[in-house]
C-alpha positions as CSV (number, residue, x, y, z in Angstrom):
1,X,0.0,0.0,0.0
2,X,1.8,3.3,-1.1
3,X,1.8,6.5,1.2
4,X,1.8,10.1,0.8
5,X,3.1,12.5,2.5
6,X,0.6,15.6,4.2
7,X,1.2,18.2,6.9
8,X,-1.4,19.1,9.8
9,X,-1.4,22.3,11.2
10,X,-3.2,22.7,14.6
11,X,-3.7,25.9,16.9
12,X,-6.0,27.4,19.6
13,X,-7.7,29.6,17.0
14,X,-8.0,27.5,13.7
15,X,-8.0,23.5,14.6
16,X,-6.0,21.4,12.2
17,X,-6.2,20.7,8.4
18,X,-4.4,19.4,5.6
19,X,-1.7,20.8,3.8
20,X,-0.9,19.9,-0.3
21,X,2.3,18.6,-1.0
22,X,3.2,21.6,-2.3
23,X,2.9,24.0,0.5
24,X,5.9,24.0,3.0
25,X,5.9,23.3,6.3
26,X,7.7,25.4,9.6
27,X,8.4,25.0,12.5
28,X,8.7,28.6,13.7
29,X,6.4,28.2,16.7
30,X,9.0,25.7,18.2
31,X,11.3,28.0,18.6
32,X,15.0,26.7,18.6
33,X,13.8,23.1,19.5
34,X,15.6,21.1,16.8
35,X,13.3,20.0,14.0
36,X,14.7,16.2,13.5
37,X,12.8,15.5,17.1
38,X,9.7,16.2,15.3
39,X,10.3,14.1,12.0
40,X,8.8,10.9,12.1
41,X,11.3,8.5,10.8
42,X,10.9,6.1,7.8
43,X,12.3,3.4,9.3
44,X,11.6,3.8,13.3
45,X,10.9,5.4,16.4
46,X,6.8,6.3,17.0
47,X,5.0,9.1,17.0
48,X,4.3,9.7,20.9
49,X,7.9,9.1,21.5
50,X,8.8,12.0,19.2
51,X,6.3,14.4,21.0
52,X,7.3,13.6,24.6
53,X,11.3,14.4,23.6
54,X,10.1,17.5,22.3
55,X,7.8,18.3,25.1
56,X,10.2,17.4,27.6
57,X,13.0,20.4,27.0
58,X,13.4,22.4,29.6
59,X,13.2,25.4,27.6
60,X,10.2,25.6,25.7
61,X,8.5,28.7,26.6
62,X,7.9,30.2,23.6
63,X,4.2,30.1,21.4
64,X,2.6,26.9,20.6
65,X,0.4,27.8,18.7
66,X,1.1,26.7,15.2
67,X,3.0,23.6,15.2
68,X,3.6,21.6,11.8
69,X,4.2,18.2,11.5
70,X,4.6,15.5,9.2
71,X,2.4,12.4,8.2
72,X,1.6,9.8,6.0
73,X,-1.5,8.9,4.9
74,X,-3.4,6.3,3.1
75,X,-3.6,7.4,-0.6
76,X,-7.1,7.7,-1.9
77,X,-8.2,8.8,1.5
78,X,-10.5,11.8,1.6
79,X,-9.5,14.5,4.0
80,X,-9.6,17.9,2.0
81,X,-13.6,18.1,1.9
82,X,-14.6,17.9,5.2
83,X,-11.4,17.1,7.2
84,X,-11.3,16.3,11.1
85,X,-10.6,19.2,13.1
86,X,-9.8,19.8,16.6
87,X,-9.3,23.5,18.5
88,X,-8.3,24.2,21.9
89,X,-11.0,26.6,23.7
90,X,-9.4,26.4,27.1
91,X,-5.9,25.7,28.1
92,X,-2.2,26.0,27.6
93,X,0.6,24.4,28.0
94,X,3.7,22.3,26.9
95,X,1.7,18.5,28.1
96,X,-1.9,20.5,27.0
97,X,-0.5,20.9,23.3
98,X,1.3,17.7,23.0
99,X,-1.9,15.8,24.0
100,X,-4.2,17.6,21.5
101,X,-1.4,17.3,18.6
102,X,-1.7,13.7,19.6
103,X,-5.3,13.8,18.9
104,X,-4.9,16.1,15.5
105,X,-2.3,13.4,14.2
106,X,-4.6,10.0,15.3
107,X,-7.9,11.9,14.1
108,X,-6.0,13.0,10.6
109,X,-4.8,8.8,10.1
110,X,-8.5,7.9,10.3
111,X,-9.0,7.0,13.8
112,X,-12.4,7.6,15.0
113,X,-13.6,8.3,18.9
114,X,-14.6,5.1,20.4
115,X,-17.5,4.9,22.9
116,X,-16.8,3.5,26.5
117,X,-19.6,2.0,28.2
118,X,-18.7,3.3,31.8
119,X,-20.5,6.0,33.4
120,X,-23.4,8.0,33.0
121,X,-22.1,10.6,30.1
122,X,-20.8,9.7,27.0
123,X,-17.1,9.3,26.9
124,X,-14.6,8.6,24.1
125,X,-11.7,6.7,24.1
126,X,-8.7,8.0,21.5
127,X,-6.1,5.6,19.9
128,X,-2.4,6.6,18.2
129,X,-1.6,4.6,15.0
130,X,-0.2,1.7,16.9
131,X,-3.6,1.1,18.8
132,X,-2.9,2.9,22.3
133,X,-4.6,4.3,24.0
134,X,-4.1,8.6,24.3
135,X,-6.9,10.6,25.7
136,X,-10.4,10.4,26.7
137,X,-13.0,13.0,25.4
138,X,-16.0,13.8,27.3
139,X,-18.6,16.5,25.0
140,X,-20.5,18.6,27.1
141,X,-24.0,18.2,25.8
142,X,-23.2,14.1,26.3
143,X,-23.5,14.8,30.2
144,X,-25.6,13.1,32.8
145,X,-29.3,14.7,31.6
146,X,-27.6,16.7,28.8
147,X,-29.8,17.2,25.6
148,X,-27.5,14.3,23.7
149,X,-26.1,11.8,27.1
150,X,-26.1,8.5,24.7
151,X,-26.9,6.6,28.2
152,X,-30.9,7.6,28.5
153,X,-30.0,9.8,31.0
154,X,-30.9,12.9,29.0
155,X,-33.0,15.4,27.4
156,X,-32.3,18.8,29.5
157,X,-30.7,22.1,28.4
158,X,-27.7,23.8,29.1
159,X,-27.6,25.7,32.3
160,X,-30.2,23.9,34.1
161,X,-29.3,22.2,37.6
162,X,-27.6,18.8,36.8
163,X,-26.7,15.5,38.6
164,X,-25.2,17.6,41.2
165,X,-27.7,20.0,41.6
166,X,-25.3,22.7,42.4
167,X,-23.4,21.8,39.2
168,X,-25.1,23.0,36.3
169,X,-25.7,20.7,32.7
170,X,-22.9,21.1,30.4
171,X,-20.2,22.7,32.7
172,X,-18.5,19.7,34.2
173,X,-16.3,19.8,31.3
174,X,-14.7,23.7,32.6
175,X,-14.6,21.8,36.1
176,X,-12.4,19.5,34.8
177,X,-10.3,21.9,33.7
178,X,-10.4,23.7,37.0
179,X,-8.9,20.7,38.8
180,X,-6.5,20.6,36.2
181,X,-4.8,24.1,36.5
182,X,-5.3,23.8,40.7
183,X,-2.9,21.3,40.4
184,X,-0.1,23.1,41.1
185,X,2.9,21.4,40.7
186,X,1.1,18.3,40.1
187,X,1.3,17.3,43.5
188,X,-2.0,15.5,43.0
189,X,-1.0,14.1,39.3
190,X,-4.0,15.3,37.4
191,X,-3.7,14.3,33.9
192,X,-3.4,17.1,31.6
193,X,-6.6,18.6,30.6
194,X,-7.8,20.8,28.1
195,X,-11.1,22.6,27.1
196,X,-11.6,21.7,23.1
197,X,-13.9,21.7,19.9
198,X,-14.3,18.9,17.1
199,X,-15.4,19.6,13.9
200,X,-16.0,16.7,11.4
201,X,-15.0,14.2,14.3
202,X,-17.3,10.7,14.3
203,X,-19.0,11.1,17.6
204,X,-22.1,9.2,18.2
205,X,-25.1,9.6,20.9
206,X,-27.9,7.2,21.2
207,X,-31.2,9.1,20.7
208,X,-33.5,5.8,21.4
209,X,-32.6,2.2,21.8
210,X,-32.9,1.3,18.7
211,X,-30.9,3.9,16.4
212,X,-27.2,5.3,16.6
213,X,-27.5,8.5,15.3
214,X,-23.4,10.1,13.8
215,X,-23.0,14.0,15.1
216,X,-21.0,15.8,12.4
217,X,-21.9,19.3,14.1
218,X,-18.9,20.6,16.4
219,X,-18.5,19.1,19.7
220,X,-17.2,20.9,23.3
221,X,-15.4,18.8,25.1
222,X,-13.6,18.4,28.0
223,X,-10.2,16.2,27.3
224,X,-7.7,14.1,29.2
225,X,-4.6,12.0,28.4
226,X,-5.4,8.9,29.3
227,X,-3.4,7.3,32.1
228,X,-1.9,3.6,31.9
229,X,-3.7,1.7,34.8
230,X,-4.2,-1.5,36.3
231,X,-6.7,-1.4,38.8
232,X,-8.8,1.5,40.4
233,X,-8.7,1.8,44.4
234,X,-12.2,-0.2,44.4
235,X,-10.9,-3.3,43.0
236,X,-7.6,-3.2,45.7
237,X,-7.8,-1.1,48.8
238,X,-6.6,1.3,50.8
239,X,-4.1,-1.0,52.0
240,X,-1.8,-0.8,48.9
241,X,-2.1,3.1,48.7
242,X,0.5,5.3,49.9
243,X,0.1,7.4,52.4
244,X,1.6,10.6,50.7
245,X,-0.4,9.9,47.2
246,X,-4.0,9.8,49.6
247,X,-2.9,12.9,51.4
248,X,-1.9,14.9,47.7
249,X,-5.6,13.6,46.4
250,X,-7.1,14.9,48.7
251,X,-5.4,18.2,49.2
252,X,-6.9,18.7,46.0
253,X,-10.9,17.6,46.8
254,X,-10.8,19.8,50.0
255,X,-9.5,22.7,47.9
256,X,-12.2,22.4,44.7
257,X,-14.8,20.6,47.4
258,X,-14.8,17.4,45.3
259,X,-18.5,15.6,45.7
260,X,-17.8,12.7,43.9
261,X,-14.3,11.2,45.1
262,X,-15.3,7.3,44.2
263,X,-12.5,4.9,44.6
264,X,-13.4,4.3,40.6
265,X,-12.1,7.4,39.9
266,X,-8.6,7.3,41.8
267,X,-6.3,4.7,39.2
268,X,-3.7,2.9,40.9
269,X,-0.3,3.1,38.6
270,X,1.3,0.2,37.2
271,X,5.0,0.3,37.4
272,X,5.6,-2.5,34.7
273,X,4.0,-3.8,31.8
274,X,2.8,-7.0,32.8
275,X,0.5,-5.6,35.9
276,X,1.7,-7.7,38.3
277,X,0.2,-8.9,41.2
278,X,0.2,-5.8,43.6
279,X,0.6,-8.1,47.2
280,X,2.6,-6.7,49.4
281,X,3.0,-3.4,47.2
282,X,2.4,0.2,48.1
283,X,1.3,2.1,45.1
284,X,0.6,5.7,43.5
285,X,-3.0,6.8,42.7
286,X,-4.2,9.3,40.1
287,X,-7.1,11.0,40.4
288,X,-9.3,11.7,37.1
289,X,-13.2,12.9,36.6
290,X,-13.2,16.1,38.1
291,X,-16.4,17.1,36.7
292,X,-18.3,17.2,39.4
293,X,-16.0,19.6,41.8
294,X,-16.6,23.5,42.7
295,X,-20.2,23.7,43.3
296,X,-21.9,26.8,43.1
297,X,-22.8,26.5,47.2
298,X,-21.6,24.3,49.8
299,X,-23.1,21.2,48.7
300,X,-22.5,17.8,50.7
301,X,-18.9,16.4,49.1
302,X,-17.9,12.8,49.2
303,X,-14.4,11.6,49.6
304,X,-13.6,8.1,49.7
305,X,-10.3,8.6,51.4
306,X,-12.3,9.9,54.8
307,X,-12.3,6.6,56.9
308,X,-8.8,5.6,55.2
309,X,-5.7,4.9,57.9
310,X,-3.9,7.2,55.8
311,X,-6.5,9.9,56.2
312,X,-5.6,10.4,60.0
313,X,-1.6,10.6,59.3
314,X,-0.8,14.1,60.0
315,X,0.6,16.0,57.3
316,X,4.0,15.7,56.6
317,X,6.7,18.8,56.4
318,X,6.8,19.0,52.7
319,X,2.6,18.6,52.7
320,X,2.4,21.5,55.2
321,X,4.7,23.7,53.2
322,X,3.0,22.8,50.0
323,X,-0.4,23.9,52.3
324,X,1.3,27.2,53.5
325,X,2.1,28.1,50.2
326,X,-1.6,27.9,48.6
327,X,-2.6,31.6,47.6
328,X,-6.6,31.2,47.6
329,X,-7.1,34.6,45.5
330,X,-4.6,33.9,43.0
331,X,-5.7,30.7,42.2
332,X,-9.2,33.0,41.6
333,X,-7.4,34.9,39.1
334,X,-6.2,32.1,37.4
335,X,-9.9,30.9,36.9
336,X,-11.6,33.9,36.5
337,X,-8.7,34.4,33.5
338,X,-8.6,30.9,32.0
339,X,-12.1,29.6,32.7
340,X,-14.5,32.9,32.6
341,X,-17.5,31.0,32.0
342,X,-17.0,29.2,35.8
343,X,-19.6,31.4,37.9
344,X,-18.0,33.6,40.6
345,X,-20.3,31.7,43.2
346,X,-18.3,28.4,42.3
347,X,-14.7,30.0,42.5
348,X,-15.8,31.8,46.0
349,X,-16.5,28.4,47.0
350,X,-13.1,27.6,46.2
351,X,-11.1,30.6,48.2
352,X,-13.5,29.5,51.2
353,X,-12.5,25.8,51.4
354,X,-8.8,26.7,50.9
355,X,-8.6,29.1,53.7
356,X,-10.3,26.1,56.0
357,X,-7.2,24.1,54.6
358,X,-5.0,26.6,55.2
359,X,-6.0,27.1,58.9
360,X,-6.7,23.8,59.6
361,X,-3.7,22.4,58.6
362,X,-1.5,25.2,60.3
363,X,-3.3,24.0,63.9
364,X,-2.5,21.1,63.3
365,X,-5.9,18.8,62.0
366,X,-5.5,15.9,59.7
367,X,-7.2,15.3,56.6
368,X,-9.4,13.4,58.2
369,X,-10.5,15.7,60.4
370,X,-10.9,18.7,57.6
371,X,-12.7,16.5,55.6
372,X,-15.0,14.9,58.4
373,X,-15.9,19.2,58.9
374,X,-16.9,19.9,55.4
375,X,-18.8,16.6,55.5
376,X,-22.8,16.3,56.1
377,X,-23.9,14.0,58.8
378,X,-27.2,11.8,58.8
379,X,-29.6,11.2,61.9
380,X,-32.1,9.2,61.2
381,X,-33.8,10.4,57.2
382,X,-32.4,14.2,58.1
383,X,-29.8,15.7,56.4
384,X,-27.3,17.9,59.2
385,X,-25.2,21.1,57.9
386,X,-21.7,20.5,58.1
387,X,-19.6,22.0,60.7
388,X,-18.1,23.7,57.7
389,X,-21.8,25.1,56.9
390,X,-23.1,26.3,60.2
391,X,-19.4,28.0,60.5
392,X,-20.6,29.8,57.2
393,X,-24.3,29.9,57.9
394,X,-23.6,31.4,61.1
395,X,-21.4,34.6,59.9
396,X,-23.7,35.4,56.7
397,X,-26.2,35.7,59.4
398,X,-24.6,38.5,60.6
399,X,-24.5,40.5,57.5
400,X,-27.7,42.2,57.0
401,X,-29.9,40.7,53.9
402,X,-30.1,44.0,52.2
403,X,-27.0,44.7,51.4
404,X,-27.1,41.7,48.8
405,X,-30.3,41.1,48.0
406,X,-30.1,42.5,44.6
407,X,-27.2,40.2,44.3
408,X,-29.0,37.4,45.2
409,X,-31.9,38.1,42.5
410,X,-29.3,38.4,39.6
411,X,-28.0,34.8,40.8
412,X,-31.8,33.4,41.2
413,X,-32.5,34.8,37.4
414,X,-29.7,32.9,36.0
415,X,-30.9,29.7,37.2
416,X,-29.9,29.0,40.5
417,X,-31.2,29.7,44.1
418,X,-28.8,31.4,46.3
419,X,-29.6,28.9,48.9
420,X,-30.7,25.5,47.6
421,X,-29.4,23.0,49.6
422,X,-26.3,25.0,51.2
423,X,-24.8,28.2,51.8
424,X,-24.2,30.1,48.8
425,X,-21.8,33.1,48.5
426,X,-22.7,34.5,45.3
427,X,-25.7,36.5,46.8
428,X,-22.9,38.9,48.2
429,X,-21.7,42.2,47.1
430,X,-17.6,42.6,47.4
431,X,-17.6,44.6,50.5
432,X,-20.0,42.0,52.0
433,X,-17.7,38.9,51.1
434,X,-14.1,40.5,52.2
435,X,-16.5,41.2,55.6
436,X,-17.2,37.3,55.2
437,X,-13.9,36.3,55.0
438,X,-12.6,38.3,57.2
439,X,-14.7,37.0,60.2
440,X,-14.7,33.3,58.7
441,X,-10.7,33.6,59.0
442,X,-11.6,34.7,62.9
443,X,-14.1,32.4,63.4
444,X,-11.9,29.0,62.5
445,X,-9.4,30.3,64.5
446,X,-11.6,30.1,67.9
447,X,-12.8,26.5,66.7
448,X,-9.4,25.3,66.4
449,X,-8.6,26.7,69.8
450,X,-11.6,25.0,71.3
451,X,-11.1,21.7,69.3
452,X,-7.2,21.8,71.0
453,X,-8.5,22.4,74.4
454,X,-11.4,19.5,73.9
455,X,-8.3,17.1,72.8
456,X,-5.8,18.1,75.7
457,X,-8.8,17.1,78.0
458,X,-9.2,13.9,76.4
459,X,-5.6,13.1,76.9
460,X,-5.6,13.4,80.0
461,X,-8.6,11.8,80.9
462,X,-7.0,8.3,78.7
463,X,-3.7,9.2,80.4
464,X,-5.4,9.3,84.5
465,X,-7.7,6.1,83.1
466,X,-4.2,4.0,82.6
């Protein structure tokens, strides 16, 4: 079978496309990387290989946003009428850009999205040109009750209250994202994750049981590079997990109040290729599926980790510095700049849950116990507010409803109540919510005195008992 040779372009504005033989191909964007690391060679070496030695120089920090790149192509094959396409809406990056070129290149060789029967939204599995296994797509109208979910768990609109009722339909894909750039340092090891659009891409959502209907129309979606596994934390145990990679996760779900940390969604990491038997092992996990993170009030979260031993370790140095070091309002900025479609209710709930990090750690609580306070409690069929909640219920009290009641109606007419199941903090004007933080920053500190003095007792009580 003979092949010819075409270049793909791909950038944030434009997506990808073919070029004709006859139009030459740069490399400006790159910089000075050298160009044989991008050539894929007749005779060897694969394509992912080639990106991650380019993506792995230390000095890449100039534009990425036109990068040209060599590939064959079966002759005969149809591309120039309605060619795949794929453009970054959201996100940057060295790993961002090497995982969508990825995707450009395996989409331009004929490889289609392929379905995975897991969850309640549609996802999409892609595959390189030697069959593995690269990123996962998740399109935002494919959600959980989304106009297209292919799973019969469908038929709502944009905007409207979701599976999470404090997470709207068709904006777990920007949460996702969220997690992704919170990760600072990627102490937590989100995967990279990037905001995109296909055009021309063979999607498919189920509109009955009996037909599978193809979407050629552009798709949002959230994606992911897809992370090697061999097990998820369900199918082994806490047991195996190491302490440090259970504190890092869940760092991270206290910071973006996580309510759907399922031990299927934490991957244990295989450190061969064979996937050994793990006995005796301790592991790494990675957390993915971040949709359903920063809610637009303090909803009720749920971390698997809670009643982990690791969970009641106490923080170690490096954890507690990484803690220290967490600047609540910048990380704001950095949403309200890369994400402005996330709702300032949902990013207020984010500088909130921080500062209770923050503090907690510094007096000295465990994860357990910050997670345990931001955590709803059952008696009997009743639902309790979270020591987190009456904290916060308790102080907006205080500020008289007038001051942000206009506020409040501006949030209501967009779709959501300012107080449907939990405190919300999108009802406030700015002079209002510094007042709020300032006295929620006073506030912890007298329950962390008064939760040292109920300890010391206990201790001596157990101490005069022996």
């Amino acid at each position: 079978m003979r092949l010819i040779k075409m270049a793909v372009t791909i950038d944030t504005h434009h997506g990808f496309k073919p070029f004709s033989r006859s139009q030459r191909c740069k490399l400006q964007s790159y910089g000075q990387l050298d160009p044989n690391i991008l050539e894929l060679s007749q005779t060897g070496g694969t394509l992912s290989r080639s990106f991650e030695l380019a993506f792995q120089a230390e000095n890449i920090h100039r534009s990425f946003s036109t990068p040209c790149l060599t590939l064959p192509t079966l002759l005969g094959e149809d591309l120039t009428c309605h060619p795949p396409r794929i453009e970054i809406v959201n996100g940057s990056g060295a790993p961002v850009h090497a995982l969508v070129v990825e995707v450009a290149i395996a989409m331009a060789s004929g490889a289609h999205p392929i379905p995975l029967p897991s969850g309640l939204g549609g996802a999409y599995v892609f595959r390189n040109q030697n069959g593995i296994n690269i990123a996962v797509a998740k399109p935002v109208d494919e959600e959980p009750l989304a106009l297209n979910n292919p799973k019969g768990l469908g038929g709502q609109m944009p905007g409207q209250p979701g599976l999470k009722k404090s997470i709207r339909i068709g904006e777990t894909g920007i949460r996702e994202l969220a997690a992704y750039l919170l990760d600072h340092g990627g102490l937590a090891a989100v995967p990279p994750t990037a905001l995109v659009k296909f055009s021309h891409a063979s999607f498919f959502f189920t509109s009955d049981e009996e037909a599978t209907v193809p979407s050629h129309m552009p798709k949002v979606a959230s994606l992911q590079r897809f992370v090697g596994h061999g097990f998820d934390a369900g199918e082994l145990g806490p047991s195996f997990f190491s302490t440090a990679s259970v504190h890092r996760i869940g760092i991270l779900d206290i910071r973006i109040m996580n309510l759907d940390r399922h031990a299927g969604n934490m991957l244990v990491m295989t450190h061969d290729h064979n996937n050994t038997c793990y006995v005796g092992r301790v592991t790494d996990l990675v957390p993915i599926d971040h949709g359903f993170c920063l809610p637009e009030w303090l909803d009720d979260p749920y971390f698997e980790w809670l009643h982990w031993p690791q969970a009641s370790v106490p923080f170690s140095g490096n954890e507690l510095e990484y803690i220290s070091k967490l600047d609540p309002f910048k990380d704001a900025e950095i949403l309200r700049t890369k994400i402005p479609l996330l709702r300032e209710s949902a990013i207020r709930v984010l500088i909130v849950c921080t500062i209770l990090l923050k503090k907690a750690a510094a007096a000295g609580l465990c994860l357990a116990e910050i997670g345990q306070m931001m955590t709803r409690e059952f008696c009997g069929v009743e639902e309790l507010p979270s020591e987190m909640e009456n904290i916060c219920s308790k102080i907006k009290a205080s500020i008289p409803r007038g001051s942000h009641s206009e506020n409040c109606k501006e949030e209501t007419e967009q779709g959501s109540k300012c107080e449907v199941g939990g405190i919300s903090f999108g009802d406030l004007n700015q002079g209002d919510w510094e007042t709020f933080l300032e006295d929620f920053v006073e506030l912890l500190h007298c329950v962390f005195e008064d939760k040292k003095r109920k300890n010391k007792r206990w201790n001596i009580m157990k101490v005069t008992e022996l």
